[in-house]
MISETI-741874 format. One line per field, with one value per residue (C-alpha): residue number from 0; y, x, z; residue in one letter. Coordinates in Angstrom, 2 decimals, always signed. Last residue first. Example, Ala and Ser with C-alpha at 12.3 -4.5 7.8 and 13.67 -1.06 7.14 Angstrom:
2
nr = 1_0 .
Y = -1.06_-4.50 .
X = +13.67_+12.30 .
Z = +7.14_+7.80 .
rest = S_A .
! end
This chain:
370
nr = 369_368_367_366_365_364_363_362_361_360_359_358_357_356_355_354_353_352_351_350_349_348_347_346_345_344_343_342_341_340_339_338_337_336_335_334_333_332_331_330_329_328_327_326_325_324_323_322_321_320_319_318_317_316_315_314_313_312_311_310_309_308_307_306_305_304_303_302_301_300_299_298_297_296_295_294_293_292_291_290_289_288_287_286_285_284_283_282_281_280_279_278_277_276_275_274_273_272_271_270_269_268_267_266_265_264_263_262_261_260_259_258_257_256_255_254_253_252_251_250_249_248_247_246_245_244_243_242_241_240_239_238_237_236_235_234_233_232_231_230_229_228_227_226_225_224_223_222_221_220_219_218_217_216_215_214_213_212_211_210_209_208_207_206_205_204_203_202_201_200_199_198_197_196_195_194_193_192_191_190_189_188_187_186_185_184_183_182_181_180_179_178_177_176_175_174_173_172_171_170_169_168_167_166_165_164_163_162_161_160_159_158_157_156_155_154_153_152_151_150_149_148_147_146_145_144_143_142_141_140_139_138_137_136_135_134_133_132_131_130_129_128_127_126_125_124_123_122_121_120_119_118_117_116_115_114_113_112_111_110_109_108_107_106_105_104_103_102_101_100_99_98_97_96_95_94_93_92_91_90_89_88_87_86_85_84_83_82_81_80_79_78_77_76_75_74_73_72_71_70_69_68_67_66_65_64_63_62_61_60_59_58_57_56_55_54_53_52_51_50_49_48_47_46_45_44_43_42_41_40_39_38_37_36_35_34_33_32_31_30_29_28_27_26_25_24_23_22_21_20_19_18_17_16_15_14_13_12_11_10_9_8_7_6_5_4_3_2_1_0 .
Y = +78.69_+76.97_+74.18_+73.47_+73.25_+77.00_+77.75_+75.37_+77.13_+80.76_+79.96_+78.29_+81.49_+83.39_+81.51_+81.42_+85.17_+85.10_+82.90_+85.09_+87.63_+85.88_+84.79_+81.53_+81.52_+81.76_+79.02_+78.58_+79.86_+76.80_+74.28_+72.17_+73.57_+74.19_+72.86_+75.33_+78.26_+77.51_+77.16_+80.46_+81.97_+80.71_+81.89_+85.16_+85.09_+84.27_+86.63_+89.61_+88.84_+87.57_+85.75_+84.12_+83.22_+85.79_+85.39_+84.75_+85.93_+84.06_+86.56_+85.98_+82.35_+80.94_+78.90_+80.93_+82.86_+79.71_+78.62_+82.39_+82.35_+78.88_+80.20_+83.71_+83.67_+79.96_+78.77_+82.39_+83.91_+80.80_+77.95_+80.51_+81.70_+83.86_+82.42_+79.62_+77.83_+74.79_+77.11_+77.88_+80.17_+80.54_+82.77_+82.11_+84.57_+83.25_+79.85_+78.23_+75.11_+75.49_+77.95_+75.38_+72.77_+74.75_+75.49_+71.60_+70.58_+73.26_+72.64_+68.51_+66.53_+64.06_+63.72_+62.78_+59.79_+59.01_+60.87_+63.57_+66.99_+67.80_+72.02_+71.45_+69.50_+70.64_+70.77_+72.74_+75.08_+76.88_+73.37_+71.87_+75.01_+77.53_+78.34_+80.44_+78.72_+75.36_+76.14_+76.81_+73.54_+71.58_+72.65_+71.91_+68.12_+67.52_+68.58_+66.54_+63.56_+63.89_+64.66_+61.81_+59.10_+55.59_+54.63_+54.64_+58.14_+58.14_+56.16_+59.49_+61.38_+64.71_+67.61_+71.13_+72.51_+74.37_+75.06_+76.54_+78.80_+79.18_+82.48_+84.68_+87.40_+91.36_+92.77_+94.18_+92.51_+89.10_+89.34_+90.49_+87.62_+84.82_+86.41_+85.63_+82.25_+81.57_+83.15_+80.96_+77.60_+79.05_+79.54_+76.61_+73.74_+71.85_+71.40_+71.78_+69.91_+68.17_+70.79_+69.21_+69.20_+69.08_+69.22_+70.33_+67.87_+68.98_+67.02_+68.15_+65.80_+64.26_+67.72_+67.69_+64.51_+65.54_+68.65_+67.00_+63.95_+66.15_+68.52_+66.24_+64.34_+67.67_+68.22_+64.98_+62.95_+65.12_+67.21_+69.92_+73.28_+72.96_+76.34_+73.76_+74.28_+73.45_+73.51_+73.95_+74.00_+74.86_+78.19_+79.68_+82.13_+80.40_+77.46_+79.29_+80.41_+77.41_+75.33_+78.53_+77.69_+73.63_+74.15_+76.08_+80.24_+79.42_+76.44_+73.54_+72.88_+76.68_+77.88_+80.64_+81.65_+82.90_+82.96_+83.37_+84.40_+87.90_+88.81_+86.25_+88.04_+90.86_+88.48_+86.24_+89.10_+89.88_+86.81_+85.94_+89.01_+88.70_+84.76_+85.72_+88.70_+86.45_+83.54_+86.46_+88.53_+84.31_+83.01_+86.32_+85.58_+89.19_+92.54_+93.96_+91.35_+88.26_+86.95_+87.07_+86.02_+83.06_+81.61_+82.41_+80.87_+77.60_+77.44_+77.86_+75.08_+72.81_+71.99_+70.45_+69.59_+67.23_+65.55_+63.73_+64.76_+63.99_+60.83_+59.10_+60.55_+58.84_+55.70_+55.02_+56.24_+54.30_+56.21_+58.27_+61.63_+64.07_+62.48_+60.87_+64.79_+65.06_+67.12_+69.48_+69.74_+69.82_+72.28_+74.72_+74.67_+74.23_+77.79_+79.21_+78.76_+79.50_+82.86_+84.39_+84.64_+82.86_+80.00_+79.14_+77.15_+75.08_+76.50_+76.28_+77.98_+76.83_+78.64_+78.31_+79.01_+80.22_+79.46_+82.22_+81.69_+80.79_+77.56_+78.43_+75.82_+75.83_+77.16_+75.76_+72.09_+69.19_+65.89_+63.34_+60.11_+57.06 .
X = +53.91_+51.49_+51.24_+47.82_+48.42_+47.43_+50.33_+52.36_+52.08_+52.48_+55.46_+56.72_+55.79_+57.47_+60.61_+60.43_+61.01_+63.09_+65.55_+64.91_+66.12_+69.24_+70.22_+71.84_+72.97_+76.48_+76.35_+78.56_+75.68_+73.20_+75.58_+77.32_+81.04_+81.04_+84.60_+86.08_+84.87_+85.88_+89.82_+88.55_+87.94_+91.53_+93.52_+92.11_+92.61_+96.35_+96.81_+95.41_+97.22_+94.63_+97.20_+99.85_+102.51_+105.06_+108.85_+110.45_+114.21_+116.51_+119.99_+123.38_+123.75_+126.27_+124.73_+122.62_+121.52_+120.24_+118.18_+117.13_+115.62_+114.00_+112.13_+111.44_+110.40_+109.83_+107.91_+106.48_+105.24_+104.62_+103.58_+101.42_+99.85_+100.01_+97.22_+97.80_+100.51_+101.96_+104.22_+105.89_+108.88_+111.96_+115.33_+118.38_+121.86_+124.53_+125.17_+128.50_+127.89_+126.90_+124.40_+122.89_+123.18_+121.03_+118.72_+118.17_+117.91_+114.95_+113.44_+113.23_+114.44_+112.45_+108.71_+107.95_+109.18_+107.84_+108.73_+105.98_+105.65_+107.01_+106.26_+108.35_+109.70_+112.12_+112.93_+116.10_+116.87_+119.86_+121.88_+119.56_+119.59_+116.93_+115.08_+112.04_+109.74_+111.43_+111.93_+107.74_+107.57_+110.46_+108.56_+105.06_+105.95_+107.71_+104.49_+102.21_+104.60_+104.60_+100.94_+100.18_+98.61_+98.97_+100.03_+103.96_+103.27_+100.99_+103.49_+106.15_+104.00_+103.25_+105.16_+104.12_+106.04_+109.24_+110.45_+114.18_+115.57_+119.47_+122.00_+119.42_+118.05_+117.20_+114.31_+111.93_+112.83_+113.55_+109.89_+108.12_+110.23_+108.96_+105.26_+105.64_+106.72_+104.13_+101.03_+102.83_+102.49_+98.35_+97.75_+99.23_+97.84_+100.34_+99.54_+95.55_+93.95_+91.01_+87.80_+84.52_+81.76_+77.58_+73.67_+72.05_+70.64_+67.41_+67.11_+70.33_+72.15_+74.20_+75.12_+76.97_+78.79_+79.61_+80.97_+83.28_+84.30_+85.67_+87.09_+89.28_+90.02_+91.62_+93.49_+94.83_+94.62_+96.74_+96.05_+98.59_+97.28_+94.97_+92.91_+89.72_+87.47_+84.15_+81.13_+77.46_+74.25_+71.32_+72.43_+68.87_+70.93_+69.97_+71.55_+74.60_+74.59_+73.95_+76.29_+79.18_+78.18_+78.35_+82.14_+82.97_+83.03_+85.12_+87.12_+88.39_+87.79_+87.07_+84.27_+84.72_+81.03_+81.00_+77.27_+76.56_+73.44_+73.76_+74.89_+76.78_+80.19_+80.49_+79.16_+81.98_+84.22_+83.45_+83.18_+86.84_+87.70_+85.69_+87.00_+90.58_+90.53_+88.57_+91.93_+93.82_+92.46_+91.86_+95.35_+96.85_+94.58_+93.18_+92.49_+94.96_+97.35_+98.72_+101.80_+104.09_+100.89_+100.31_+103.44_+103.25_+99.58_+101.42_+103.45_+100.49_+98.50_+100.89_+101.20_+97.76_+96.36_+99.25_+99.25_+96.32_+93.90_+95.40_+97.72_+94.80_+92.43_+95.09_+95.00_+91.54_+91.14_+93.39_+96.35_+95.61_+96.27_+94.74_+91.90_+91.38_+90.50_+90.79_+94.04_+92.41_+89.47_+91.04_+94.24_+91.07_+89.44_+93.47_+94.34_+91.49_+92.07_+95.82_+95.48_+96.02_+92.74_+89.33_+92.32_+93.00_+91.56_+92.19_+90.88_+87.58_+85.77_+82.27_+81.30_+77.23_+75.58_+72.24_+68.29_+65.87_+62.57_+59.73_+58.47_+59.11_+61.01_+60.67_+63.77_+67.15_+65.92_+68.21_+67.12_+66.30_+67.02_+64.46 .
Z = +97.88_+98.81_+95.55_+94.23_+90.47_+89.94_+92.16_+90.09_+87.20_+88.57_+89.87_+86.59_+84.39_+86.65_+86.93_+83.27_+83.05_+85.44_+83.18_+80.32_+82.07_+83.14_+80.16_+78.92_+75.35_+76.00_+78.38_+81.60_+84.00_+82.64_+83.68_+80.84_+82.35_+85.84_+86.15_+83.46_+84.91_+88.42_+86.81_+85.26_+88.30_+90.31_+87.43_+87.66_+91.35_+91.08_+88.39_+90.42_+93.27_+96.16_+98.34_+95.65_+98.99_+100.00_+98.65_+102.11_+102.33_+104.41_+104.56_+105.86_+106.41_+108.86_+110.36_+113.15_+110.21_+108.55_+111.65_+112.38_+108.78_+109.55_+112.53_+111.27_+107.83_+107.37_+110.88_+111.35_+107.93_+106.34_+108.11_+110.18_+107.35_+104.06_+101.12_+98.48_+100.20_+98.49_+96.75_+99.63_+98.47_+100.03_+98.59_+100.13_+100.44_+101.97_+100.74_+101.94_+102.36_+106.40_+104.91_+102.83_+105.64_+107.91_+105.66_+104.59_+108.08_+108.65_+105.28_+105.40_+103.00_+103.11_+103.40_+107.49_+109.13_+112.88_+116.07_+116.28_+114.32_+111.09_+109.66_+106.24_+103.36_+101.24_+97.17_+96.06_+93.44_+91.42_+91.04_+88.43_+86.29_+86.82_+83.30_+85.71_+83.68_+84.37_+87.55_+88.26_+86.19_+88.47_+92.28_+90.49_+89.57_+93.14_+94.97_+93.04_+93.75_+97.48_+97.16_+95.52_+98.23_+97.58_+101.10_+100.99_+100.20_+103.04_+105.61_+104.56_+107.28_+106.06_+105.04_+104.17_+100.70_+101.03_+97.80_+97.75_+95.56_+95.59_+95.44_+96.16_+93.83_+94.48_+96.37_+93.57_+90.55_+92.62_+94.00_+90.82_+89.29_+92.07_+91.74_+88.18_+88.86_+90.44_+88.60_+85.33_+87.62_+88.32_+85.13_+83.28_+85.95_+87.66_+90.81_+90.35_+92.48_+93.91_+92.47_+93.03_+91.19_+93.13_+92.02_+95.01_+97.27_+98.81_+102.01_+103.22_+105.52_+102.73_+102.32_+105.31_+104.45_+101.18_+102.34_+105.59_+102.93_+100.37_+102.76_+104.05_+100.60_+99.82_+103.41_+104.72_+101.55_+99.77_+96.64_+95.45_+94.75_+98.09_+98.24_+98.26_+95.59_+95.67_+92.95_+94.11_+91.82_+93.88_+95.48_+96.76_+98.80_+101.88_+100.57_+99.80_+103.58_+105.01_+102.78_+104.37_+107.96_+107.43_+106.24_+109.34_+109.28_+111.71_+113.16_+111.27_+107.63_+107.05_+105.04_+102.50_+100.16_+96.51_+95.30_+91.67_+89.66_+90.21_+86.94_+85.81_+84.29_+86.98_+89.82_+88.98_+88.89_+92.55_+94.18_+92.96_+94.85_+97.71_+98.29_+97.78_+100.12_+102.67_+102.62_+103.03_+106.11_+107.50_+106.85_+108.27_+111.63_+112.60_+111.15_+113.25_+112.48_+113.94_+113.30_+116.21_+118.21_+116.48_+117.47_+121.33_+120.50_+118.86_+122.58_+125.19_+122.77_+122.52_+126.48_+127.70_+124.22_+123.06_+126.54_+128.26_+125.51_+122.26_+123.16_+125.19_+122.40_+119.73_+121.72_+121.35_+117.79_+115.87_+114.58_+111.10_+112.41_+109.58_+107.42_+110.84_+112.28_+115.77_+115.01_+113.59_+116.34_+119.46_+117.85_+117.08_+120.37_+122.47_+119.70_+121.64_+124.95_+124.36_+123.21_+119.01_+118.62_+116.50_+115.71_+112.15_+109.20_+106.41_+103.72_+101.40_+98.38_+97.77_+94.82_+94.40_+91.13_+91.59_+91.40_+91.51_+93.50_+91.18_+93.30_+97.49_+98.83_+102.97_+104.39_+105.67_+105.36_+107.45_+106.97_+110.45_+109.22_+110.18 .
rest = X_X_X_X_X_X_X_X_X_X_X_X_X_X_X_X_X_X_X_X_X_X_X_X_X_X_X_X_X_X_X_X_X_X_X_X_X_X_X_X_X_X_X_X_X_X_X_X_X_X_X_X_X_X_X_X_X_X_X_X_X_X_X_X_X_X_X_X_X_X_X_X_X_X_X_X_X_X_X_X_X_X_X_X_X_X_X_X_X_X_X_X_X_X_X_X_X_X_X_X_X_X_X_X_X_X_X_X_X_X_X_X_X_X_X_X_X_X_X_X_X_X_X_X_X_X_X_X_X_X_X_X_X_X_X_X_X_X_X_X_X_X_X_X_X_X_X_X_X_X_X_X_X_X_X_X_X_X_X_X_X_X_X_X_X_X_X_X_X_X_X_X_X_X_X_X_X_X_X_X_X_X_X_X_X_X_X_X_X_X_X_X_X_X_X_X_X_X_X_X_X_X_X_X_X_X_X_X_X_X_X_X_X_X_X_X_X_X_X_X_X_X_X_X_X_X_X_X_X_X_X_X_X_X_X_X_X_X_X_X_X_X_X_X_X_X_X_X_X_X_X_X_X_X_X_X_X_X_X_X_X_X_X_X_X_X_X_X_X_X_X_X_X_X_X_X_X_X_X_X_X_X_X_X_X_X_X_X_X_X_X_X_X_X_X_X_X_X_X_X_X_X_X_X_X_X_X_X_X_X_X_X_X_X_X_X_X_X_X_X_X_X_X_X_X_X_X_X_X_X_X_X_X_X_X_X_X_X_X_X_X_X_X_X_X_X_X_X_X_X_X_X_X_X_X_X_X_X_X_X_X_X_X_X_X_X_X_X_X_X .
! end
């Protein structure tokens, strides 16, 4: 017989809340190899990730992936890191507290807005905890994945589920699997892109560099390829770039097989081997700064296109907690909890303790301890 998890005994009259289960992908706990080998261990462990048959993966994993990555992605890391920590981890928090904080503004306290990572820490299982704890018993997720892909999205789907399967009290539960091409978030792009030009002068050419993955999953079913090419033409479209002002790439390829074509780090080169000087980057696949970002694209790739002949790579920084990106984030979460009690005008929240009361106080006269 299952074994359920229970984070407190239920208590009748306690107030209920919204929970806001916002998720990213992770990053080491420091910038050293011991603890980029923890977080490389359980990424790439993933299926969702590295879909090769167990057996031969672990052989692959273990005996050499793990013994000589890790020294190299913490050389990485290092160039990146800040004094507050992993980049992906200062932005992925400034997101979370500022969505927090105007949902707490417009629900009272009703709401709960917790970050869990899908691979190292806070973990997925950490942030349920603490929403449970919180007496959260409506949950909706989003992961910070624009564009959905079976590696990440369906990822978290299937690490949430699967720890709230565990949970003897299941809360009522939406989930968020994209939004590529919603209105706020392609109009928070391309205003980033002007604030950037305004502020730092144009490029001859925009590129899009979104992370690659095996070409197998497009061949697969999956959509990201095509989720990816849809938000790359609206963001030009609202920026009116011709055909020839902007490219589509692919980036961050690892092993021997096919990954998405063309690939950013061939594609640089040959820009700057055409003649282009001057290239503006933008990862719109990227809701918060990382490692992808900030080290493969603005150093790697700009020494790549230098090295060719290039001038000038200029990174245009990912959303991160701009003011239009998190509004656009909060009323995407707005939309999806729809029909529950926080999203009604008529709903109050003293007239929701009030019944609390009145319910506590039923059900201790009906026998109940607590």
């Amino acid at each position: 017989m299952p074994t359920f998890q229970t984070s407190a005994k239920h208590e009748h009259g306690l107030p209920e809340s919204l929970g806001v289960l916002l998720v990213n992908l992770g990053t080491p706990d420091e910038p050293t190899p011991a603890a980029v080998r923890r977080y490389l261990k359980q990424f790439l462990w993933d299926p969702r990730v590295i879909e090769v048959p167990r057996p031969l993966w672990w052989l692959i994993l273990h005996g050499y992936i793990l013994r000589f990555r890790p020294a190299r992605s913490a050389e990485a890391y290092q160039k990146v890191w800040t004094d507050d920590g992993s980049p992906l981890m200062v932005h992925s928090q400034d997101i979370t507290r500022s969505i927090g904080q105007i949902l707490e503004s417009r629900y009272s306290a009703q709401v709960n807005v917790e970050l869990g990572m899908s691979y190292g820490e806070p973990s997925i299982d950490s942030a349920l905890n603490r929403l449970y704890a919180n007496g959260s018993r409506r949950i909706i997720c989003l992961p910070l994945y624009p564009q959905y892909s079976g590696t990440t999205t369906a990822s978290v789907f299937e690490a949430v589920t699967t720890a709230l399967s565990r949970r003897r009290w299941v809360p009522e539960f939406r989930f968020i699997n994209h939004y590529h091409d919603a209105r706020g978030y392609i109009a928070a792009q391309a205003q980033n892109i002007r604030d950037y030009w305004e502020q730092n002068g144009r490029g001859e050419k925009l590129l899009f560099s979104f992370h690659g993955v095996p070409r197998a999953t497009l061949e697969s079913g999956d959509p990201y390829h095509c989720q990816c090419q849809k938000t790359a033409r609206l963001i030009a479209e609202s920026l009116d770039l011709g055909e020839d002002e902007w490219i589509i790439t692919f980036q961050s390829r690892v092993g021997r097989a096919e990954w998405l074509r063309p690939y950013t780090d061939e594609s640089v080169i040959k820009l700057a081997e055409d003649g282009v000087r001057r290239l503006d980057v933008v990862c719109p696949g990227f809701a918060a700064d990382c490692l992808e970002t900030l080290e493969e694209i603005a150093m790697q790739n700009s020494g790549f296109f230098k090295a060719a002949g290039g001038d000038t790579l200029n990174y245009i920084p990912a959303l991160n907690a701009r003011d239009d990106h998190v509004e656009f984030l909060v009323r995407l979460i707005e939309k999806h909890i729809g029909g529950w009690p926080e999203s009604s005008t008529d709903w109050s929240a003293s007239d929701d303790a009030h019944e609390r009361g009145r319910s506590r106080s039923r059900a201790l006269a009906s026998g109940a301890s607590q």
